[in-house]
PDB file of N, H, CA, C and O in Angstrom:
ATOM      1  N   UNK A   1     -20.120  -2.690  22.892  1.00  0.00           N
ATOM      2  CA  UNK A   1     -20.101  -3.241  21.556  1.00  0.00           C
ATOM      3  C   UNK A   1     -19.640  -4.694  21.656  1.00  0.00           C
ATOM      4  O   UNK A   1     -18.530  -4.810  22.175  1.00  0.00           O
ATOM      5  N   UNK A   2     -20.141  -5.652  21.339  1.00  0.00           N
ATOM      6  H   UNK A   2     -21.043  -5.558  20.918  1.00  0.00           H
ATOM      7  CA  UNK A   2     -20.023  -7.041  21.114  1.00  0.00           C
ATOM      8  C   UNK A   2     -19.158  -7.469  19.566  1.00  0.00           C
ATOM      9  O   UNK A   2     -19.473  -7.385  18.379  1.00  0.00           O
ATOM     10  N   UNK A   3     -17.902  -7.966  20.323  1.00  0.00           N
ATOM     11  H   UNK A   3     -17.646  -8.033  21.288  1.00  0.00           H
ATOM     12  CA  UNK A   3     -16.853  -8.236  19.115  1.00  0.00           C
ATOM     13  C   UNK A   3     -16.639 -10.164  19.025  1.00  0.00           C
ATOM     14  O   UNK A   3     -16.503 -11.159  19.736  1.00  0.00           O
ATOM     15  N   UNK A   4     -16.707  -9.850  18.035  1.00  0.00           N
ATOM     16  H   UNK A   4     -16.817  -9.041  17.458  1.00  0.00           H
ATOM     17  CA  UNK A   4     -16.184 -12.380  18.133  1.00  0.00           C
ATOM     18  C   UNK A   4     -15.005 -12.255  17.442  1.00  0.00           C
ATOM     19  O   UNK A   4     -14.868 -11.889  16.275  1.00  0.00           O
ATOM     20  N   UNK A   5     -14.079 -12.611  18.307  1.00  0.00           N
ATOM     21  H   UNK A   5     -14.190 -12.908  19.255  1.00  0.00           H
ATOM     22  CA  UNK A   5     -12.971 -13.302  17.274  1.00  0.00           C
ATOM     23  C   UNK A   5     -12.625 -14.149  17.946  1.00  0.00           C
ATOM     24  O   UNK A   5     -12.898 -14.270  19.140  1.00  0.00           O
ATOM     25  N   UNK A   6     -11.595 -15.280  16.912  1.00  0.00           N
ATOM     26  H   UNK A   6     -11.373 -15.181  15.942  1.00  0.00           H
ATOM     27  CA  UNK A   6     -10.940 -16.948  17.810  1.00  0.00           C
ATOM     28  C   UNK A   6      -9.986 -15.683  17.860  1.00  0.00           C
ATOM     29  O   UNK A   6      -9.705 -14.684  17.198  1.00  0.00           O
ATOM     30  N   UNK A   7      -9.525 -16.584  19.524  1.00  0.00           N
ATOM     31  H   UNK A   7      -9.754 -17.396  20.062  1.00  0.00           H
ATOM     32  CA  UNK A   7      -8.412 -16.329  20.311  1.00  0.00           C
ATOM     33  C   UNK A   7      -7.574 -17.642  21.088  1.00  0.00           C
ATOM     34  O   UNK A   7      -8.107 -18.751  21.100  1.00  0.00           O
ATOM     35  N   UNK A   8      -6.517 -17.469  21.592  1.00  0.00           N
ATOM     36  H   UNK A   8      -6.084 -16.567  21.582  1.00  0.00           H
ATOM     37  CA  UNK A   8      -5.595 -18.643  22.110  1.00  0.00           C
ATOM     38  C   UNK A   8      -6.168 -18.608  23.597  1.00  0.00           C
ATOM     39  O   UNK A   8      -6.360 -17.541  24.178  1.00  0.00           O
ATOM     40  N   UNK A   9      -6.417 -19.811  24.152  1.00  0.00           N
ATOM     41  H   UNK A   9      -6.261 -20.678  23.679  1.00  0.00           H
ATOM     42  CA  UNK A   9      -6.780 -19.595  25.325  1.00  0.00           C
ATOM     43  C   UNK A   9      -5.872 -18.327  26.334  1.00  0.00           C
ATOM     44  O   UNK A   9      -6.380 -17.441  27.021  1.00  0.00           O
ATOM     45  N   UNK A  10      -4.744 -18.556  26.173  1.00  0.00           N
ATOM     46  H   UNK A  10      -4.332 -19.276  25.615  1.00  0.00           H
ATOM     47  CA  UNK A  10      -3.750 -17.603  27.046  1.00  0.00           C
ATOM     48  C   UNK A  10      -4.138 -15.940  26.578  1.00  0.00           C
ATOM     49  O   UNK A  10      -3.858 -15.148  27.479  1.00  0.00           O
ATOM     50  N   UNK A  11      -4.624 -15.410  25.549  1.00  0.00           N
ATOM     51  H   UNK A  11      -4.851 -16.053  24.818  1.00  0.00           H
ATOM     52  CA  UNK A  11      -5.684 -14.340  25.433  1.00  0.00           C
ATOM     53  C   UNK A  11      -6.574 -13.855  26.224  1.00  0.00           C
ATOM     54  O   UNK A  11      -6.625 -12.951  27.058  1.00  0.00           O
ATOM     55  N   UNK A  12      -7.573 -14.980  25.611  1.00  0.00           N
ATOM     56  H   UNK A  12      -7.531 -15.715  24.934  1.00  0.00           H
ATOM     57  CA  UNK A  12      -8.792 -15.141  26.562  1.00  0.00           C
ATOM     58  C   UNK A  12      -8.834 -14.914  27.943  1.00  0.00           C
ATOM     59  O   UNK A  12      -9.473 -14.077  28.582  1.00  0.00           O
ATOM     60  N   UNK A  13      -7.711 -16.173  28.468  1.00  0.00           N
ATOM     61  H   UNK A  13      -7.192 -16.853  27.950  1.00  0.00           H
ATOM     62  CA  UNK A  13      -7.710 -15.566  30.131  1.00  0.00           C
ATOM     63  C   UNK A  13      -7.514 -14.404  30.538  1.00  0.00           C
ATOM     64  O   UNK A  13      -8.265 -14.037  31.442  1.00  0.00           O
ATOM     65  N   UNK A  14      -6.320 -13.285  29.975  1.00  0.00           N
ATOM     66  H   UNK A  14      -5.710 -13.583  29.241  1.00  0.00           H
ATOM     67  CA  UNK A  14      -5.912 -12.456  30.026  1.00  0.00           C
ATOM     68  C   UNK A  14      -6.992 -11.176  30.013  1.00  0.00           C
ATOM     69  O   UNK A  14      -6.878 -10.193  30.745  1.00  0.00           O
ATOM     70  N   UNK A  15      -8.421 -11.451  28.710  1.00  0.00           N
ATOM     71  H   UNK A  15      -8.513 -12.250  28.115  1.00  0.00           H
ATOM     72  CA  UNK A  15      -8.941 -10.509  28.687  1.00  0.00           C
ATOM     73  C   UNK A  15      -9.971 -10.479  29.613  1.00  0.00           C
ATOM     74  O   UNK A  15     -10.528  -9.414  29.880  1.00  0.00           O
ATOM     75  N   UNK A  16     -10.471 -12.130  30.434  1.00  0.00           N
ATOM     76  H   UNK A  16     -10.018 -12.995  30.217  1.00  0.00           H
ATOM     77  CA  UNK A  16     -11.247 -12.280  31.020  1.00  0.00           C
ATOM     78  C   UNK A  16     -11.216 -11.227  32.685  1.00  0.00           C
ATOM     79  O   UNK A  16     -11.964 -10.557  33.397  1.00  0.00           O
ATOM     80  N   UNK A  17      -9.403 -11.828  32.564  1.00  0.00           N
ATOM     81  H   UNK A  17      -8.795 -12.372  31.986  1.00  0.00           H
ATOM     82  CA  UNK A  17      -8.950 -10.497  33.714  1.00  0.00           C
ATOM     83  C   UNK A  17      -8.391  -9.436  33.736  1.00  0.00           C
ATOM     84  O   UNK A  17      -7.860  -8.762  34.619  1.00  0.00           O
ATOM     85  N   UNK A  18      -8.552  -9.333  32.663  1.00  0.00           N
ATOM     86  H   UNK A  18      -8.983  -9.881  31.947  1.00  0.00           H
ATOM     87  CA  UNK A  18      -9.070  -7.397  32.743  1.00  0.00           C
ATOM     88  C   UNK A  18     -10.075  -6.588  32.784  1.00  0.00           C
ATOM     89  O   UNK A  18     -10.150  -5.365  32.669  1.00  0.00           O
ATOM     90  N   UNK A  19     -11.580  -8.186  33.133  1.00  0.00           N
ATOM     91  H   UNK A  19     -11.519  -9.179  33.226  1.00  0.00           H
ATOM     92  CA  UNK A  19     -12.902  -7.589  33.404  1.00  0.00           C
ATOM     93  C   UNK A  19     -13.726  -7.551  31.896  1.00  0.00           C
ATOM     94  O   UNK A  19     -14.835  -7.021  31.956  1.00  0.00           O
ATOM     95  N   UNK A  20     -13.311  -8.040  30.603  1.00  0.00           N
ATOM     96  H   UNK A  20     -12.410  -8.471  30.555  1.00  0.00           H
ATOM     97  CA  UNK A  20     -14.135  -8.399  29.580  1.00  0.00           C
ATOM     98  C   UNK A  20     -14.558  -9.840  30.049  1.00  0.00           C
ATOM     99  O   UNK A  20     -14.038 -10.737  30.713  1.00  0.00           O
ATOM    100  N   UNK A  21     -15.969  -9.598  29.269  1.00  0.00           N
ATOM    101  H   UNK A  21     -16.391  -8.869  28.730  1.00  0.00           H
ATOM    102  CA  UNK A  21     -16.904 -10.818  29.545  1.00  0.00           C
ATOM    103  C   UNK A  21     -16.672 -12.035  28.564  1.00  0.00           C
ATOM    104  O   UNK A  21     -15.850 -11.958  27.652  1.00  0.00           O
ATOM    105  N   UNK A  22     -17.405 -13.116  28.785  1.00  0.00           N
ATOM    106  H   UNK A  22     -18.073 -13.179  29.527  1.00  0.00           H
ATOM    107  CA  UNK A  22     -16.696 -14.127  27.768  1.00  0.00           C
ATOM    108  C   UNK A  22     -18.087 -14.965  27.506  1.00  0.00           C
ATOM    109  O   UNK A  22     -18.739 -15.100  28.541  1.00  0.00           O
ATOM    110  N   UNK A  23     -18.456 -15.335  26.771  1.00  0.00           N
ATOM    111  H   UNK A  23     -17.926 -15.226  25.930  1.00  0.00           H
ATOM    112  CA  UNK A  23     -20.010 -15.746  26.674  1.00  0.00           C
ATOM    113  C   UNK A  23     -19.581 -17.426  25.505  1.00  0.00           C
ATOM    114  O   UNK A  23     -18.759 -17.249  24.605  1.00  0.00           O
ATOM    115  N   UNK A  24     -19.954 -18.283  25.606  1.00  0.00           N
ATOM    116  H   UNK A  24     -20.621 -18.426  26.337  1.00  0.00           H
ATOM    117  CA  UNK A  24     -19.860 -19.540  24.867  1.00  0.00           C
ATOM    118  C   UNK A  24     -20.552 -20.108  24.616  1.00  0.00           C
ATOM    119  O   UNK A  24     -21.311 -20.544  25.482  1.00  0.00           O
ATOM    120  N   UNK A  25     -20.714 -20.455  23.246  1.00  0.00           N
ATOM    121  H   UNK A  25     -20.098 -20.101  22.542  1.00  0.00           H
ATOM    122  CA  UNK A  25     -21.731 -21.152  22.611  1.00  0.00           C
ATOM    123  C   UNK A  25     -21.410 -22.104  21.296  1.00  0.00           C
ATOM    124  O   UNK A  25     -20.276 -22.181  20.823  1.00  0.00           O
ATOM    125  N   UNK A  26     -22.753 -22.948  20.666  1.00  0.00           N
ATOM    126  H   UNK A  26     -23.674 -22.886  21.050  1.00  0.00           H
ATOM    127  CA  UNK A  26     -22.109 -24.216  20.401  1.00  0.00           C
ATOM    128  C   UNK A  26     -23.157 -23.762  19.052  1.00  0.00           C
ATOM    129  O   UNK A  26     -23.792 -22.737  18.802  1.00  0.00           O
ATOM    130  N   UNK A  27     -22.964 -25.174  18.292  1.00  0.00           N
ATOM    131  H   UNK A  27     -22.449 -26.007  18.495  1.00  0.00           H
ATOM    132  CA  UNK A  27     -23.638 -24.518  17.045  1.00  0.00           C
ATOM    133  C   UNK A  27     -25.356 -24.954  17.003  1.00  0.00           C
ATOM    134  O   UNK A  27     -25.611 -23.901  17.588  1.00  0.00           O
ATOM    135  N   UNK A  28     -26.154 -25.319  16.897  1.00  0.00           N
ATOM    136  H   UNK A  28     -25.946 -26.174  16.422  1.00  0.00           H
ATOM    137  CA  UNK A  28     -27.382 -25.354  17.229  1.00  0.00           C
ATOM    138  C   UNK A  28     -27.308 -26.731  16.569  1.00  0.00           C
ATOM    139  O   UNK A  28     -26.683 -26.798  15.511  1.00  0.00           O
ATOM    140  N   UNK A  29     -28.128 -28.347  17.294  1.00  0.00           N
ATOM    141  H   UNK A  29     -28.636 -28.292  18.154  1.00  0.00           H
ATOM    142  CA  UNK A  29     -28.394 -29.590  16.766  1.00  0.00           C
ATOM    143  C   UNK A  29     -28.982 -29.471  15.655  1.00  0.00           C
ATOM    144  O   UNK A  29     -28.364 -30.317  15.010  1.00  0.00           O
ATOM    145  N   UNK A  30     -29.798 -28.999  14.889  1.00  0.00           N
ATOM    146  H   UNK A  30     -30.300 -28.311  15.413  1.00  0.00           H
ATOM    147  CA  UNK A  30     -30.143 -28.729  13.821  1.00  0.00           C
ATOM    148  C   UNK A  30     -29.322 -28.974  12.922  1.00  0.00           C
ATOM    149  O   UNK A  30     -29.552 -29.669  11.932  1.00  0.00           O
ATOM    150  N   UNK A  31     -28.436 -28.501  13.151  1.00  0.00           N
ATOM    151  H   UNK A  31     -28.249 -27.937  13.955  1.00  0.00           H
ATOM    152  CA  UNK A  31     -27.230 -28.497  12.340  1.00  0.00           C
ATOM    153  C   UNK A  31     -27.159 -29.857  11.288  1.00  0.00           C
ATOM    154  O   UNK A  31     -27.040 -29.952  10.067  1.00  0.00           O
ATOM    155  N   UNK A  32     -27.311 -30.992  12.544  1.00  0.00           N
ATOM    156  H   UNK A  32     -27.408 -30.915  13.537  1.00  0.00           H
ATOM    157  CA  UNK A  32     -26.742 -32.425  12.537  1.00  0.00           C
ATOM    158  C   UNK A  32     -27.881 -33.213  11.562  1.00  0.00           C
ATOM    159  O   UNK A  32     -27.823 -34.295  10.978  1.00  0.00           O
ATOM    160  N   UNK A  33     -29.131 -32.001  11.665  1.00  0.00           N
ATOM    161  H   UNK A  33     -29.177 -31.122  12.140  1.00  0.00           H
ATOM    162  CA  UNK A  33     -29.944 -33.392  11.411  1.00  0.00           C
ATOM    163  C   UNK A  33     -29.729 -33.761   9.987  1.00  0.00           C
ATOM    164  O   UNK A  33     -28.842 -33.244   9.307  1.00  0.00           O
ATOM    165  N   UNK A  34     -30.803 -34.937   9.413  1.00  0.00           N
ATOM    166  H   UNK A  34     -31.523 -35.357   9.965  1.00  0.00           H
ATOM    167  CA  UNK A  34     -30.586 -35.183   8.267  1.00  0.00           C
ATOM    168  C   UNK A  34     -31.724 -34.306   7.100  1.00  0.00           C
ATOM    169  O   UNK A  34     -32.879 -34.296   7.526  1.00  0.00           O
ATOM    170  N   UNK A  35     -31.603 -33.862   6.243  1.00  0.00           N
ATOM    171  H   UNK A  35     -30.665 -33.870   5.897  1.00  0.00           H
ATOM    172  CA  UNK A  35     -32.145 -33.253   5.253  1.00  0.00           C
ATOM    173  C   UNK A  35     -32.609 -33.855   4.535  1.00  0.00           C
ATOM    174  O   UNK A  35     -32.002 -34.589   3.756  1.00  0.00           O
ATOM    175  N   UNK A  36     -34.091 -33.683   4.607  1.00  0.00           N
ATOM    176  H   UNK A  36     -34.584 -33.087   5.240  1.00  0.00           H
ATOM    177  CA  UNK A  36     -35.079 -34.663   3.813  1.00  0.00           C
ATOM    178  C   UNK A  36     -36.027 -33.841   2.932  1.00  0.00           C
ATOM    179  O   UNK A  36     -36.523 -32.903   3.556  1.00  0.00           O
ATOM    180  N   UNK A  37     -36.404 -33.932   1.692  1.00  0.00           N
ATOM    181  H   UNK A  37     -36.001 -34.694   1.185  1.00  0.00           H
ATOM    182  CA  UNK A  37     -37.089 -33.149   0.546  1.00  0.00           C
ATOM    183  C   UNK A  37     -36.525 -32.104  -0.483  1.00  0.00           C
ATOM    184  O   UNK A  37     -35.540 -31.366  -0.493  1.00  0.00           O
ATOM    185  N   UNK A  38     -37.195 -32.265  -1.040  1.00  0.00           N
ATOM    186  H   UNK A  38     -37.996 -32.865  -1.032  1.00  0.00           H
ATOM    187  CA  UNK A  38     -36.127 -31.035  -1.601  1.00  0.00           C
ATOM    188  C   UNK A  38     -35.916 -29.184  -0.742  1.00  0.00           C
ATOM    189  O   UNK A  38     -36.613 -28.820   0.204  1.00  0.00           O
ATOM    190  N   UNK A  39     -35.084 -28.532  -1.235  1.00  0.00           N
ATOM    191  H   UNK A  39     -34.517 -28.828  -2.004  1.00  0.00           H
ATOM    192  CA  UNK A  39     -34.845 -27.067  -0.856  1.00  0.00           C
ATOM    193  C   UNK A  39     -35.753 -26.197  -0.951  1.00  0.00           C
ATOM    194  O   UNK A  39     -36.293 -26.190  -2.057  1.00  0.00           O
ATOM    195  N   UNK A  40     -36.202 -25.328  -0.095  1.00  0.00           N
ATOM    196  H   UNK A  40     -35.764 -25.333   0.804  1.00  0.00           H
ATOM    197  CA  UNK A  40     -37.111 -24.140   0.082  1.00  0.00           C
ATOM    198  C   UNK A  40     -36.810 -23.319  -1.423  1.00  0.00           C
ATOM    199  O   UNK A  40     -35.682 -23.151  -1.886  1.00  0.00           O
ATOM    200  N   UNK A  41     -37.873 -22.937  -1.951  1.00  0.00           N
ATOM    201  H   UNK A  41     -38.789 -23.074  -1.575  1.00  0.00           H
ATOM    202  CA  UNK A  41     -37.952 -21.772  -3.066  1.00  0.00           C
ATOM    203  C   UNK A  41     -38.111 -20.607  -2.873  1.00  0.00           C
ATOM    204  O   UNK A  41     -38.465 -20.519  -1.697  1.00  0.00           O
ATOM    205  N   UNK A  42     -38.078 -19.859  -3.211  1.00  0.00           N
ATOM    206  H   UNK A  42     -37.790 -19.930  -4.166  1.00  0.00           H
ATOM    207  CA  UNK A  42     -38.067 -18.241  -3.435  1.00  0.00           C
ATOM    208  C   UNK A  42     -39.607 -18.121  -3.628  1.00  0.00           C
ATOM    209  O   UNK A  42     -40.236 -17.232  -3.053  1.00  0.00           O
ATOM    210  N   UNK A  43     -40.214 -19.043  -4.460  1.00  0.00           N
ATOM    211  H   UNK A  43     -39.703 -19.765  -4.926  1.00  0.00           H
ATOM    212  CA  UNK A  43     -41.549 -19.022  -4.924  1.00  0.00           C
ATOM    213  C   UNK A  43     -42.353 -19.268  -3.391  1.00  0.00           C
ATOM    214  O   UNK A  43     -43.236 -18.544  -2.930  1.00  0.00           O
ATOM    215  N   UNK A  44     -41.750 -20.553  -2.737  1.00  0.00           N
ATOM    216  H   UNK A  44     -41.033 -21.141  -3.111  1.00  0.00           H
ATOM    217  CA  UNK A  44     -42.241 -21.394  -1.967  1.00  0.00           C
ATOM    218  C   UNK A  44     -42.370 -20.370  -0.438  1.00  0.00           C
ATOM    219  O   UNK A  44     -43.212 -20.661   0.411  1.00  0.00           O
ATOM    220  N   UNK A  45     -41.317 -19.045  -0.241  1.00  0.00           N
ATOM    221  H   UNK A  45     -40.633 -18.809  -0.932  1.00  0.00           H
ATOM    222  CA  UNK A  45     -41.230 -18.213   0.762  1.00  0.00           C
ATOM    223  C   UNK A  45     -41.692 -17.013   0.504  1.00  0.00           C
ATOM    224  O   UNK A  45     -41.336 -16.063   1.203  1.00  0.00           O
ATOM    225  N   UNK A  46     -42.726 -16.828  -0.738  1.00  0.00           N
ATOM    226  H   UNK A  46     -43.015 -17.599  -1.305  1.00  0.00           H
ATOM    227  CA  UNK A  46     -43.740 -16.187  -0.964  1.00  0.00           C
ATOM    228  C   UNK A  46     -45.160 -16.389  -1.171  1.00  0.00           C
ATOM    229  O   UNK A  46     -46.157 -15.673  -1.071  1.00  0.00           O
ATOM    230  N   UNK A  47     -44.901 -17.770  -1.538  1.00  0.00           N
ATOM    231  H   UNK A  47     -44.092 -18.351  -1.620  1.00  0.00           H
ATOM    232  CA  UNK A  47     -46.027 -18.190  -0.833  1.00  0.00           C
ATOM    233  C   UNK A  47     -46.824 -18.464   0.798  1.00  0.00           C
ATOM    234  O   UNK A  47     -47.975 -18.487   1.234  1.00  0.00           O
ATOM    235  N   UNK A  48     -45.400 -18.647   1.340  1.00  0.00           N
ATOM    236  H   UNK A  48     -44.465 -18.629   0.985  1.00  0.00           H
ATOM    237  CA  UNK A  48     -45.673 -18.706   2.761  1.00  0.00           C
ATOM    238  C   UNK A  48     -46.239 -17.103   3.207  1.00  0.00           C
ATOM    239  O   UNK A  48     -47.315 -16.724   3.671  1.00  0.00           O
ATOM    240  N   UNK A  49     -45.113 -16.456   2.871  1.00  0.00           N
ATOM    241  H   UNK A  49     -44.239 -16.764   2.494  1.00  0.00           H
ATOM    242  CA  UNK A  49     -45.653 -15.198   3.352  1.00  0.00           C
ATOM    243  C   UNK A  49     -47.362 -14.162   2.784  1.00  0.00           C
ATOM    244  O   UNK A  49     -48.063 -13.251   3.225  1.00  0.00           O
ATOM    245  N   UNK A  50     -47.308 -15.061   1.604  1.00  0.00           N
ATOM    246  H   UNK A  50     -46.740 -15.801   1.245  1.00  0.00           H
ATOM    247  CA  UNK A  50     -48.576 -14.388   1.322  1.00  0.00           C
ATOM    248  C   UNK A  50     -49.930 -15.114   2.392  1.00  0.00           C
ATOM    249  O   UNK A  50     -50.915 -14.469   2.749  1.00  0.00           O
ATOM    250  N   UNK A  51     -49.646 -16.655   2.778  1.00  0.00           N
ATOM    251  H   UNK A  51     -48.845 -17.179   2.489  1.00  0.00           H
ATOM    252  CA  UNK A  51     -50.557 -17.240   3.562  1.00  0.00           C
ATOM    253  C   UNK A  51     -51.013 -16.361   5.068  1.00  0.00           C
ATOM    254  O   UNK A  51     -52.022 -16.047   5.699  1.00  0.00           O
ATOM    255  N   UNK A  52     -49.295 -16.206   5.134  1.00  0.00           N
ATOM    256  H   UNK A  52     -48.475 -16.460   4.622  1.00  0.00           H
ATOM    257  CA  UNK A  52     -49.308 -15.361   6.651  1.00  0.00           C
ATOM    258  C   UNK A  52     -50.016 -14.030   7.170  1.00  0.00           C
ATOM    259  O   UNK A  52     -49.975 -13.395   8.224  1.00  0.00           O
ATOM    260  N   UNK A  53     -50.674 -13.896   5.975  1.00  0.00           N
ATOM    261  H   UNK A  53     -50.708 -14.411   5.119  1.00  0.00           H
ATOM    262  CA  UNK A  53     -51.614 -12.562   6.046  1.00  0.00           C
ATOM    263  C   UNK A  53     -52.844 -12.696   5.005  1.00  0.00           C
ATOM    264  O   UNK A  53     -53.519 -11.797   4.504  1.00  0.00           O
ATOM    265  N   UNK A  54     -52.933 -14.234   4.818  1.00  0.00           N
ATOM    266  H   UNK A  54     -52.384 -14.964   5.224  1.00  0.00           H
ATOM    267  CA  UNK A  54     -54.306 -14.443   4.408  1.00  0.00           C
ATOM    268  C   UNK A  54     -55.131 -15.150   5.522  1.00  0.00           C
ATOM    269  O   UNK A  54     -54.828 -16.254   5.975  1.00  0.00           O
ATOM    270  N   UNK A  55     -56.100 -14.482   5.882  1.00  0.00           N
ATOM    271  H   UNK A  55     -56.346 -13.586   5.514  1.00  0.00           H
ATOM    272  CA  UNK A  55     -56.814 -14.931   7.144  1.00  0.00           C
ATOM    273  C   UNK A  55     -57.480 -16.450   6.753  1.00  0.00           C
ATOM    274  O   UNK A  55     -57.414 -17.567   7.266  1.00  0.00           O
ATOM    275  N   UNK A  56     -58.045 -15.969   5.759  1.00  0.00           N
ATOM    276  H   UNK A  56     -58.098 -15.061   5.342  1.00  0.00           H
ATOM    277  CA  UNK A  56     -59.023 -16.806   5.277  1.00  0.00           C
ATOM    278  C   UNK A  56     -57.968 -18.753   5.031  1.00  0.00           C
ATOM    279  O   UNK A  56     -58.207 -19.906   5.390  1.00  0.00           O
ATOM    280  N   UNK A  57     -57.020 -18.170   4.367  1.00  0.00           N
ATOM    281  H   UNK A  57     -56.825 -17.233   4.076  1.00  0.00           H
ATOM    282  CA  UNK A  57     -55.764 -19.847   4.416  1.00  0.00           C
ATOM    283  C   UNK A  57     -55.674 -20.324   5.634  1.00  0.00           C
ATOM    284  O   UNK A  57     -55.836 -21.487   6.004  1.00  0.00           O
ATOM    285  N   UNK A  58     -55.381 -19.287   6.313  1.00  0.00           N
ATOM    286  H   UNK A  58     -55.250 -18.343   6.012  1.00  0.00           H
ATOM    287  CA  UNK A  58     -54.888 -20.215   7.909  1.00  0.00           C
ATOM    288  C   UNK A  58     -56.244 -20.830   8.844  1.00  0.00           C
ATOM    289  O   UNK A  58     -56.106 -21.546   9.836  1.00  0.00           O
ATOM    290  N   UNK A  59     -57.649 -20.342   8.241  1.00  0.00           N
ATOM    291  H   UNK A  59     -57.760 -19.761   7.434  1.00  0.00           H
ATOM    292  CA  UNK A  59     -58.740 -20.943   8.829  1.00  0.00           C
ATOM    293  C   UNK A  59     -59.109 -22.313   7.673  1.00  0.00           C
ATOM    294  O   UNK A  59     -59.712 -23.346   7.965  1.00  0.00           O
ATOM    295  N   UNK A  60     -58.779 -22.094   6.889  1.00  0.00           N
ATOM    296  H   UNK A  60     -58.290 -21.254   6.651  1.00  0.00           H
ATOM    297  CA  UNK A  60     -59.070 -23.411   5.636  1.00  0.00           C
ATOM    298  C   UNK A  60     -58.039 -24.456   6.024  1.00  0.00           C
ATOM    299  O   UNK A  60     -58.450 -25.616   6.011  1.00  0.00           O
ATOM    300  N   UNK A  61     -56.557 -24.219   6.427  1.00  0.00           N
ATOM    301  H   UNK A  61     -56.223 -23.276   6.439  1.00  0.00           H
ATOM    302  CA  UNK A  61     -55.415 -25.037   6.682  1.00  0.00           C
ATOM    303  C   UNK A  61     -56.147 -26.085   8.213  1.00  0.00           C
ATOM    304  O   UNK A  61     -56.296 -27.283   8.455  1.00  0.00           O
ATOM    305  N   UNK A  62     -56.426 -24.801   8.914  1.00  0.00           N
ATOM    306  H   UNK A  62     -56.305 -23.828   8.718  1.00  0.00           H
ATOM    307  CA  UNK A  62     -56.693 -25.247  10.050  1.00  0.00           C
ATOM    308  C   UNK A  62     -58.065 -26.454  10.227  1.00  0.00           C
ATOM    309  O   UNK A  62     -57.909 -27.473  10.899  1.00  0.00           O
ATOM    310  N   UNK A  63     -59.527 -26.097   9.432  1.00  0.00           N
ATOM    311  H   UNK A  63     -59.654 -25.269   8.886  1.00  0.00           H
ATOM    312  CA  UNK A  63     -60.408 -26.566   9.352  1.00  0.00           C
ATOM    313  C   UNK A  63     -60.140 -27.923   8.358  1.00  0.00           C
ATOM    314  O   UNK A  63     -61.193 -28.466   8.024  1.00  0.00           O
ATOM    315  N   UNK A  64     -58.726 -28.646   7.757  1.00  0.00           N
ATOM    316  H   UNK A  64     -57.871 -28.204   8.027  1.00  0.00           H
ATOM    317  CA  UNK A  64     -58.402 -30.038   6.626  1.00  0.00           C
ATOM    318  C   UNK A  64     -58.104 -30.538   8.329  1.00  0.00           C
ATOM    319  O   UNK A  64     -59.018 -31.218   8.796  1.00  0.00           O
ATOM    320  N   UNK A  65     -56.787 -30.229   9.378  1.00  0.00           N
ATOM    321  H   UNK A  65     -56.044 -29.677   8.999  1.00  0.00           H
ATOM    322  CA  UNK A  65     -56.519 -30.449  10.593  1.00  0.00           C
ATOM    323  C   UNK A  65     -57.430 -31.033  10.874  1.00  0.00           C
ATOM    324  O   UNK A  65     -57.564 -32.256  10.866  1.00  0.00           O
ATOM    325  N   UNK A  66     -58.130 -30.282  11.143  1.00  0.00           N
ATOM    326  H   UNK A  66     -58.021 -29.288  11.149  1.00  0.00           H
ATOM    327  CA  UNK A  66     -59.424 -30.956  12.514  1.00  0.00           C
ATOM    328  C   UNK A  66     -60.260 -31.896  11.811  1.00  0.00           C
ATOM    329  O   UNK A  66     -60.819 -32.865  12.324  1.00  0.00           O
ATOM    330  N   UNK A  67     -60.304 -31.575  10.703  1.00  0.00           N
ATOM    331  H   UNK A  67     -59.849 -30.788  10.286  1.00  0.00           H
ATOM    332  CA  UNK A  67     -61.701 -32.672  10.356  1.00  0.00           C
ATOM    333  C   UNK A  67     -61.034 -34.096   9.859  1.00  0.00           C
ATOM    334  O   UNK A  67     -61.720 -34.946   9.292  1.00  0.00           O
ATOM    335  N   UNK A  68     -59.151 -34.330  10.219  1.00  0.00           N
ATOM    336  H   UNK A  68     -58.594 -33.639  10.679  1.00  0.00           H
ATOM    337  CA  UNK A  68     -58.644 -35.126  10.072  1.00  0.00           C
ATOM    338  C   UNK A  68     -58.220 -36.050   9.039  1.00  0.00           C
ATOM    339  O   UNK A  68     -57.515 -37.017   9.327  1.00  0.00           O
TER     340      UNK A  68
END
């Protein structure tokens, strides 16, 4: 079972040697970037999803692409 909690380093070492594993990670750059447009909709992530299983959108999306 995989548990997260902050701990004091002097913990940590302790649990490291008693043979628990210790895994570290950072928060993803994304994070940082800057936010440009407005916010995703509810409307706007049903629309996506309705595209995602319309065959016919993703060959029309694709065919504005190519013809540039």
């Amino acid at each position: 079972m995989t548990i997260v909690k902050p701990a004091e380093p002097r913990t940590i070492d302790l649990l490291v040697a008693s043979g628990v594993t210790m895994d570290t990670w950072s928060l993803p750059a994304e994070l940082d970037e800057i936010k440009n447009g407005r916010p995703i909709t509810h409307d706007d992530l049903l629309e996506f999803h309705d595209k995602l299983h319309d065959n016919s959108s993703w060959n029309e999306a694709l065919s504005h692409l190519l013809d540039g």
